[in-house]
Backbone as CSV, one residue per row, in Angstrom:
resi,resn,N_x,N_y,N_z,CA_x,CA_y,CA_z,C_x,C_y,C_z
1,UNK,0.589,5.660,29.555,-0.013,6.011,28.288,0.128,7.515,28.092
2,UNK,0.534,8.022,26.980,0.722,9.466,26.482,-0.741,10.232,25.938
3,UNK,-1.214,8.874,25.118,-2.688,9.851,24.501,-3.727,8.920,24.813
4,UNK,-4.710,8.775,24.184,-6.091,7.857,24.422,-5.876,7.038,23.835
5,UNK,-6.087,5.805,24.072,-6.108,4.880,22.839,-6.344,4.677,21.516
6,UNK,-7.333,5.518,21.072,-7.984,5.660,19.615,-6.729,6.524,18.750
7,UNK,-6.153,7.583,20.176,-4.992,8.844,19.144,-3.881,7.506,18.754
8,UNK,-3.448,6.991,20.140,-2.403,6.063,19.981,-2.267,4.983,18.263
9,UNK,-3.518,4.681,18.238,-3.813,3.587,17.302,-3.519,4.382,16.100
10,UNK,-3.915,5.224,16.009,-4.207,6.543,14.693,-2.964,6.689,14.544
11,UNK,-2.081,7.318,15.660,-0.556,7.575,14.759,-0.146,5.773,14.725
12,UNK,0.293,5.227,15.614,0.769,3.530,15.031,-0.082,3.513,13.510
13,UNK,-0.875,3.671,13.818,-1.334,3.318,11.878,-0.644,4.377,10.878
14,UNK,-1.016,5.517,11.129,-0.231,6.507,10.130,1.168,6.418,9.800
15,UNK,2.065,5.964,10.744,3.414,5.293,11.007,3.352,4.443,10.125
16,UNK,2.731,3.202,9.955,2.668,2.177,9.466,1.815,2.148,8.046
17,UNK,1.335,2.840,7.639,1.099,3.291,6.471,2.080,4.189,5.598
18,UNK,2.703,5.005,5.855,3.939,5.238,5.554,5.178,4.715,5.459
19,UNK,5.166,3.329,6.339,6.422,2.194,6.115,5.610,1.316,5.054
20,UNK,4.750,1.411,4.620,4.289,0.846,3.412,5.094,0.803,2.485
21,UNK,5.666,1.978,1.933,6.602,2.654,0.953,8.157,2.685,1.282
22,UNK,8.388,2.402,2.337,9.895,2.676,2.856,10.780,1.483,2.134
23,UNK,12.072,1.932,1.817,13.109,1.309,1.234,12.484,0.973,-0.076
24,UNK,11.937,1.757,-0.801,11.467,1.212,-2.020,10.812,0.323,-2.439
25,UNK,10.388,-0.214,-1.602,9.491,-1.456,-1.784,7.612,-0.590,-1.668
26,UNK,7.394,-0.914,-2.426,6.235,-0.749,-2.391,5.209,-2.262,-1.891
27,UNK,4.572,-1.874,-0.720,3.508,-3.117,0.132,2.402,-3.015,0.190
28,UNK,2.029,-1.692,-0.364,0.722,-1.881,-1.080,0.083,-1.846,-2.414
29,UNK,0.963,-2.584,-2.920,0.727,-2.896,-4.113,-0.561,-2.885,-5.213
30,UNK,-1.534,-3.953,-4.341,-3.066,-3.342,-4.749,-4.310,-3.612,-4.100
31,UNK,-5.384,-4.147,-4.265,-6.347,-3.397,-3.697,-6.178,-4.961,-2.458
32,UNK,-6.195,-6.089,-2.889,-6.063,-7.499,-1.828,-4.827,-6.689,-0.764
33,UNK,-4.098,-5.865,-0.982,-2.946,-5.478,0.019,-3.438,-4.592,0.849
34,UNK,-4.288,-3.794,0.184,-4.808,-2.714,1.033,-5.712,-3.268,2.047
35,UNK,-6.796,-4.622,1.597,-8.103,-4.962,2.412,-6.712,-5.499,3.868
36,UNK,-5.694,-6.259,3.130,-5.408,-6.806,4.943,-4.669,-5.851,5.331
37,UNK,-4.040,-4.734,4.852,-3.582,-4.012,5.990,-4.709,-3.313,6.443
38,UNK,-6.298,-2.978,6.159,-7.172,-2.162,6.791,-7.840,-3.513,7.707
39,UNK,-7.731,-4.348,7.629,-7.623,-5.672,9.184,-7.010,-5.931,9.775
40,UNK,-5.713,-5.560,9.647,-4.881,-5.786,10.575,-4.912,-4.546,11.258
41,UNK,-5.149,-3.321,10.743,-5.543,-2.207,11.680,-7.141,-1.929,12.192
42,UNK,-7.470,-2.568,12.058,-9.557,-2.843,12.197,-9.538,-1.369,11.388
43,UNK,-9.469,-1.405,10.559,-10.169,-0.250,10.126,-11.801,-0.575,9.574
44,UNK,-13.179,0.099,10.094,-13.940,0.315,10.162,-14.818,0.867,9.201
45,UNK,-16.069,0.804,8.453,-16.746,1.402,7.661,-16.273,0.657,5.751
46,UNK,-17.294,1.601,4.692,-16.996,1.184,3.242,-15.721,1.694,3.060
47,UNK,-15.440,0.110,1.701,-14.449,0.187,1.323,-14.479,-0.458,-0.457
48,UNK,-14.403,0.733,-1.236,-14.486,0.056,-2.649,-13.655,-1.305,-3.309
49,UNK,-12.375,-1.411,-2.597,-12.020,-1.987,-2.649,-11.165,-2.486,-4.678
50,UNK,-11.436,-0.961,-5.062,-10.697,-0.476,-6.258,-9.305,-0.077,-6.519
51,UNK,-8.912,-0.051,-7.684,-7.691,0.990,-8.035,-7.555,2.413,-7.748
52,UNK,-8.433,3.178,-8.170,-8.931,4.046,-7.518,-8.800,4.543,-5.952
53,UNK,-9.382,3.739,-5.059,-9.836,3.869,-3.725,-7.583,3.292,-2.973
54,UNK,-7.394,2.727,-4.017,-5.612,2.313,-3.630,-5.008,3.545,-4.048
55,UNK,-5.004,3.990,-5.063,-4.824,5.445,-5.419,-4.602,6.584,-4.772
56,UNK,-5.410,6.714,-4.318,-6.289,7.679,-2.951,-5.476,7.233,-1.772
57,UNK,-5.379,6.399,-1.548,-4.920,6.066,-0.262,-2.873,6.219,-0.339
58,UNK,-2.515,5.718,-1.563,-0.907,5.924,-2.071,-1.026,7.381,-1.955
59,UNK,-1.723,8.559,-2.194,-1.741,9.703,-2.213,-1.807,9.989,-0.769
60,UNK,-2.536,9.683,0.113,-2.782,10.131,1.423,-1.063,9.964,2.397
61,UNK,-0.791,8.890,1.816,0.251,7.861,2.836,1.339,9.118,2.099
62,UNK,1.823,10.152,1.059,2.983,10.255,0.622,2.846,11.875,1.678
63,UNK,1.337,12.469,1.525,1.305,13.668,2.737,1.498,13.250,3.939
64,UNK,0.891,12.039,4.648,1.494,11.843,5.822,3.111,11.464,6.445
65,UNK,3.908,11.174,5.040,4.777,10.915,5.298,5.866,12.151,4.964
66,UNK,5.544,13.225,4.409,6.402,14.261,4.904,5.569,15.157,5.591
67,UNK,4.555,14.310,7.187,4.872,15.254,8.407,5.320,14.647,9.102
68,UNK,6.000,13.455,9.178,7.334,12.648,9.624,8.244,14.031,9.897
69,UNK,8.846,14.977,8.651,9.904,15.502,8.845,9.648,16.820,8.957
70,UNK,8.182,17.531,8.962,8.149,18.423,8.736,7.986,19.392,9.763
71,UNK,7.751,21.189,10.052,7.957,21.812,11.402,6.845,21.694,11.597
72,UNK,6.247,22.557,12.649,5.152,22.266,13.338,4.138,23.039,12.412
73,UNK,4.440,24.002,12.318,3.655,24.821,11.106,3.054,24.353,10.113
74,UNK,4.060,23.623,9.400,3.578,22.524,8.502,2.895,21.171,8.583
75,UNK,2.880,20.959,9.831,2.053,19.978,10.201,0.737,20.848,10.716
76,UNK,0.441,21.474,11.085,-0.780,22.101,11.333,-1.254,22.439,10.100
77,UNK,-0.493,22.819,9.215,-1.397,23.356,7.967,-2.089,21.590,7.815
78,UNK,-1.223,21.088,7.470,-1.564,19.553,6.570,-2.717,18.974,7.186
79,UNK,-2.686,19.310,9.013,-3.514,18.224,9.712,-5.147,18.964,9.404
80,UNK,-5.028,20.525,9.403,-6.107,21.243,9.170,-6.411,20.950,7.706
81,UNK,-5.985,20.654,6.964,-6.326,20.470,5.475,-7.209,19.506,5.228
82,UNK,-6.309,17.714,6.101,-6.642,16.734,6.035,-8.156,16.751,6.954
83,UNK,-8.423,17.601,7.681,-9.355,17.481,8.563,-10.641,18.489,8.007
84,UNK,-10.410,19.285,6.988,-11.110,19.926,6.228,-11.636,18.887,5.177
85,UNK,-10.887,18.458,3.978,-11.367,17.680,3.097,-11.722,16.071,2.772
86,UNK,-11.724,16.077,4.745,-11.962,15.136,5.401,-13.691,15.187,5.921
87,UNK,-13.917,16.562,5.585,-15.371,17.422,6.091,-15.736,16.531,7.714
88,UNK,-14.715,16.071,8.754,-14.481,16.037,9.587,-15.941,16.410,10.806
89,UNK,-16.092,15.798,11.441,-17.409,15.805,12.190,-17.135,15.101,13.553
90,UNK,-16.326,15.014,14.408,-16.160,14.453,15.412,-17.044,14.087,16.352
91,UNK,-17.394,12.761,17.049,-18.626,12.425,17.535,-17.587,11.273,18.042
92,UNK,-18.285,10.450,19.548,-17.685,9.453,20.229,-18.952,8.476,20.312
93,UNK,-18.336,7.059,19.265,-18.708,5.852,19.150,-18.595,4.594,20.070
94,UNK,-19.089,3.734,20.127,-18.731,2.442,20.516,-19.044,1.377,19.492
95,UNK,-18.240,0.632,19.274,-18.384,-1.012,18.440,-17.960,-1.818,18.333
96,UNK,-17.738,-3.027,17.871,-16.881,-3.826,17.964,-16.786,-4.401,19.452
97,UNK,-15.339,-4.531,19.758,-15.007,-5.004,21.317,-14.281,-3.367,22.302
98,UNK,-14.170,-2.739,21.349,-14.081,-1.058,21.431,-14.773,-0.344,22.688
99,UNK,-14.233,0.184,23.504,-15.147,1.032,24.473,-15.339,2.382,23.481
100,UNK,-15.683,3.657,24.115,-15.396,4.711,23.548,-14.403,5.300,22.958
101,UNK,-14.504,5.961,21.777,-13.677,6.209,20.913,-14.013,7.667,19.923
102,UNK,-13.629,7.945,19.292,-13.704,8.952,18.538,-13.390,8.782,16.790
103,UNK,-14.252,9.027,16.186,-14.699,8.842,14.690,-15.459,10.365,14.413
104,UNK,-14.553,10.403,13.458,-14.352,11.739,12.803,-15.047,12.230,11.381
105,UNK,-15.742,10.993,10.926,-15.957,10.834,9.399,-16.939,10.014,9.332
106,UNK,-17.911,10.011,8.612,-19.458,8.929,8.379,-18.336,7.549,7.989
107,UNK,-19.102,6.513,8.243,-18.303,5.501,8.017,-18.562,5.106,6.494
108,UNK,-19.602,5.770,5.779,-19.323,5.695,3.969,-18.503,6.879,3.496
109,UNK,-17.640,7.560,4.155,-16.965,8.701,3.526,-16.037,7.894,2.598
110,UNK,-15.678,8.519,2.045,-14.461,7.245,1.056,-13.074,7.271,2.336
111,UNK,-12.942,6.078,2.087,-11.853,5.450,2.773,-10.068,6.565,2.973
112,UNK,-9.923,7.179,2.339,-8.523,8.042,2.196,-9.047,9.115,2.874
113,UNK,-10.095,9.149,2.288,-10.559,10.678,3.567,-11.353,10.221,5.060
114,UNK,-11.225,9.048,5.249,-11.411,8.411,6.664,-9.984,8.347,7.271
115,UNK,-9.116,7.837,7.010,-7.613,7.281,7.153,-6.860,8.583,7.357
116,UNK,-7.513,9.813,6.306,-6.501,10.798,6.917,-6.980,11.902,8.235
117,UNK,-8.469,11.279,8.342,-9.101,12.512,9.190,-8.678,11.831,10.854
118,UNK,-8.477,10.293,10.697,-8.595,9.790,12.178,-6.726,9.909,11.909
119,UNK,-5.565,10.164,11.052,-4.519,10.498,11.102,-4.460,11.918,11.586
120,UNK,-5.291,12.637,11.388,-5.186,14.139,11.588,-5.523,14.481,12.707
121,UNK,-6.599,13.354,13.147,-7.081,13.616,14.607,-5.930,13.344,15.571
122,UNK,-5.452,12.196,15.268,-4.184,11.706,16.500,-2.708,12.630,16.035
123,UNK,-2.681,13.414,14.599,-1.502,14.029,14.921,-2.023,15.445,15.749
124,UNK,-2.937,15.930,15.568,-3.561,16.849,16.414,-3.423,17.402,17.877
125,UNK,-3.346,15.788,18.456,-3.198,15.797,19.444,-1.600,15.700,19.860
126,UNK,-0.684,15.545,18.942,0.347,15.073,19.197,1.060,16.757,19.051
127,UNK,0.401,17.490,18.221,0.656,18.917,17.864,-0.100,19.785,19.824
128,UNK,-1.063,19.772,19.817,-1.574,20.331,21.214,-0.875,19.774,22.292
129,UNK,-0.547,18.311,22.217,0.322,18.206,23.378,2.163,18.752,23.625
130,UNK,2.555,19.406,22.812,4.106,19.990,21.894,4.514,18.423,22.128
131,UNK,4.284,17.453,21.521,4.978,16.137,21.604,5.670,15.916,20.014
132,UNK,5.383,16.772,18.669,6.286,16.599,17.728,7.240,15.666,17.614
133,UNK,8.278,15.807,18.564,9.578,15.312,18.847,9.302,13.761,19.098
134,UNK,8.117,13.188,19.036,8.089,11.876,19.625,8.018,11.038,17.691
135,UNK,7.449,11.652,16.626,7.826,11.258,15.607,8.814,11.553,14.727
136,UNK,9.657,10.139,14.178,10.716,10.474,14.295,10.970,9.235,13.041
137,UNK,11.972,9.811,12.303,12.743,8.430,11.877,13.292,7.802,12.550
138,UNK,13.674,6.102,12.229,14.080,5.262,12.593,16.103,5.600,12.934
139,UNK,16.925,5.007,13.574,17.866,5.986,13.715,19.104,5.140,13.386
140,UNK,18.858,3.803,12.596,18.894,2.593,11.718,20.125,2.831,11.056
141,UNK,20.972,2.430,10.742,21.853,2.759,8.911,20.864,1.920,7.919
142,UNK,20.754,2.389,7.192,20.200,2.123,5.753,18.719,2.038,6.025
143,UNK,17.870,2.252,7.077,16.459,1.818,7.291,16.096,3.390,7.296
144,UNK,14.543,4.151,6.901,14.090,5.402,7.388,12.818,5.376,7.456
145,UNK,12.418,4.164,8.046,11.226,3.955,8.413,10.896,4.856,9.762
146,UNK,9.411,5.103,9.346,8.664,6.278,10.321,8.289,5.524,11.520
147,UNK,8.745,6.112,13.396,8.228,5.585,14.142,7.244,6.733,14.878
148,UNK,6.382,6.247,16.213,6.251,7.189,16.511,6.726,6.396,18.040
149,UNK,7.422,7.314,18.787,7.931,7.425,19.674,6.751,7.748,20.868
150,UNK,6.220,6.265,22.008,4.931,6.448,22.528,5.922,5.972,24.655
151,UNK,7.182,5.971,24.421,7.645,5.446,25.934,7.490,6.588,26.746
152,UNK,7.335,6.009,28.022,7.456,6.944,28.758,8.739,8.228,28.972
153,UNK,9.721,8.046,28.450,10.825,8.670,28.573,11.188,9.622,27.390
154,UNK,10.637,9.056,26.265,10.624,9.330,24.616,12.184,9.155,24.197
155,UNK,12.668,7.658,24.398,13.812,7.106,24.346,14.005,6.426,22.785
156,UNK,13.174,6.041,22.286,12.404,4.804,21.529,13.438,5.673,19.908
157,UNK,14.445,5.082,19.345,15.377,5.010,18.299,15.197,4.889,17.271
158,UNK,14.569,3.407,17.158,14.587,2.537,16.397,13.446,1.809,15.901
159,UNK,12.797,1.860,14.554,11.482,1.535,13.802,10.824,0.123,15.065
160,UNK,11.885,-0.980,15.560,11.773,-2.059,15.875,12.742,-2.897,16.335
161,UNK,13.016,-4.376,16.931,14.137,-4.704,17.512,14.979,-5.114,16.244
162,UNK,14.638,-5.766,14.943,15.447,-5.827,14.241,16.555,-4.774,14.212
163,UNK,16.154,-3.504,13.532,16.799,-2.573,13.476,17.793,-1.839,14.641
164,UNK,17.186,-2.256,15.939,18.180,-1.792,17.260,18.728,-2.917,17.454
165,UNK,18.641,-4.238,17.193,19.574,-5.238,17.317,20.563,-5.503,16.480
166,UNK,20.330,-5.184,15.192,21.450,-5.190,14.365,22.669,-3.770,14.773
167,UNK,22.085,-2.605,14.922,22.695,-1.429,15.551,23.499,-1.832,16.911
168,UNK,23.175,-2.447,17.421,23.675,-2.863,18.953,24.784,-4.026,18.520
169,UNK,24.594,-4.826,17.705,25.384,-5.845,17.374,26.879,-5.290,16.873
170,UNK,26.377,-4.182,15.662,27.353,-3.391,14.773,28.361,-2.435,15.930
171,UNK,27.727,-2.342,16.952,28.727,-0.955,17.951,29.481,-2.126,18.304
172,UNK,28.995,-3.374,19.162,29.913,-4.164,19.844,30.825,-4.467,19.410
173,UNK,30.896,-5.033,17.676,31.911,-5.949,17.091,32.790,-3.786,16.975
174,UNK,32.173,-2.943,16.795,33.065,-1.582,16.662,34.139,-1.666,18.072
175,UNK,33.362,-1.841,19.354,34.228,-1.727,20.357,35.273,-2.760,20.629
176,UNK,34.513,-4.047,20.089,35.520,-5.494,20.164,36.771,-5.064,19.308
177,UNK,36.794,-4.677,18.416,37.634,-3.985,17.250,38.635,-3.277,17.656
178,UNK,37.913,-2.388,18.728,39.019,-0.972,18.712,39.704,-1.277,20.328
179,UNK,39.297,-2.739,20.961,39.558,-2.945,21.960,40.341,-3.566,22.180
């Protein structure tokens, strides 16, 4: 394991909130899209469950997704921003089936400024540890979905096996070709 579990979960989600939008497809469409992707990530605390509150959150997902590409500088500004107007309060919880953890935000803060403060917390750590280099685009043809790179080696290419299996498929029939 590279970070704590709670950082781990935080970037996999921030990752995955940003492939929301990838290839033009928009997947969060509206507010029924938003409730199951905040269950499929347990996300925790109120949720208006509005246009509005989807709004907010399409806004959050387009800053997190250019610190996918951005220097470190610029990710420190963003994570300090997000962790400012996040009015950010860090304190270690337990709930759920959850041991200890870290929650950053009252659990009635509005939802976009929950999502980006526990994003800010785990890129934080990803900034203090100089691990940058572990988020990364996907390394795909035609895919630029955001991963974050969590192996021990920081080997990890590819959004998923689709995308490294089709890549692996495409070199072979290249070498069968030229062979």
């Amino acid at each position: 394991m590279l970070f704590a579990h709670d950082t781990e979960l935080g970037l996999a989600t921030a990752a995955a909130l940003v492939n929301t939008a990838a290839d033009g497809e928009e997947r969060l469409p509206d507010p029924p899209a938003l409730a199951a992707f905040l269950d499929t990530w347990q996300f925790t605390g109120s949720r208006r469950g509005d246009a509005a509150e989807l709004a907010e959150v399409h806004e959050l997902r387009a800053v997190l997704a250019g610190i996918w590409t951005a220097g470190e500088d610029d990710v420190v500004a963003e994570v300090n921003r997000l962790l400012q107007d996040g009015r950010a309060l860090p304190q270690l919880v337990r709930h759920d089936d959850w041991g200890y953890h870290m929650h950053a935000t009252e659990p009635t803060a509005p939802l976009a400024h929950r999502m980006g403060v526990e994003a800010a917390m785990a890129l934080a750590e990803v900034v203090r540890t100089d691990a940058l280099h572990r988020l990364r685009r996907c390394a795909a043809r035609g895919c630029d979905d955001a991963l974050v790179d969590l192996t021990r080696n920081g080997s990890r290419r590819f959004c998923g096996t689709s995308c490294a299996n089709r890549e692996h498929m495409a070199a072979h029939r290249a070498r069968r070709t030229a062979g």
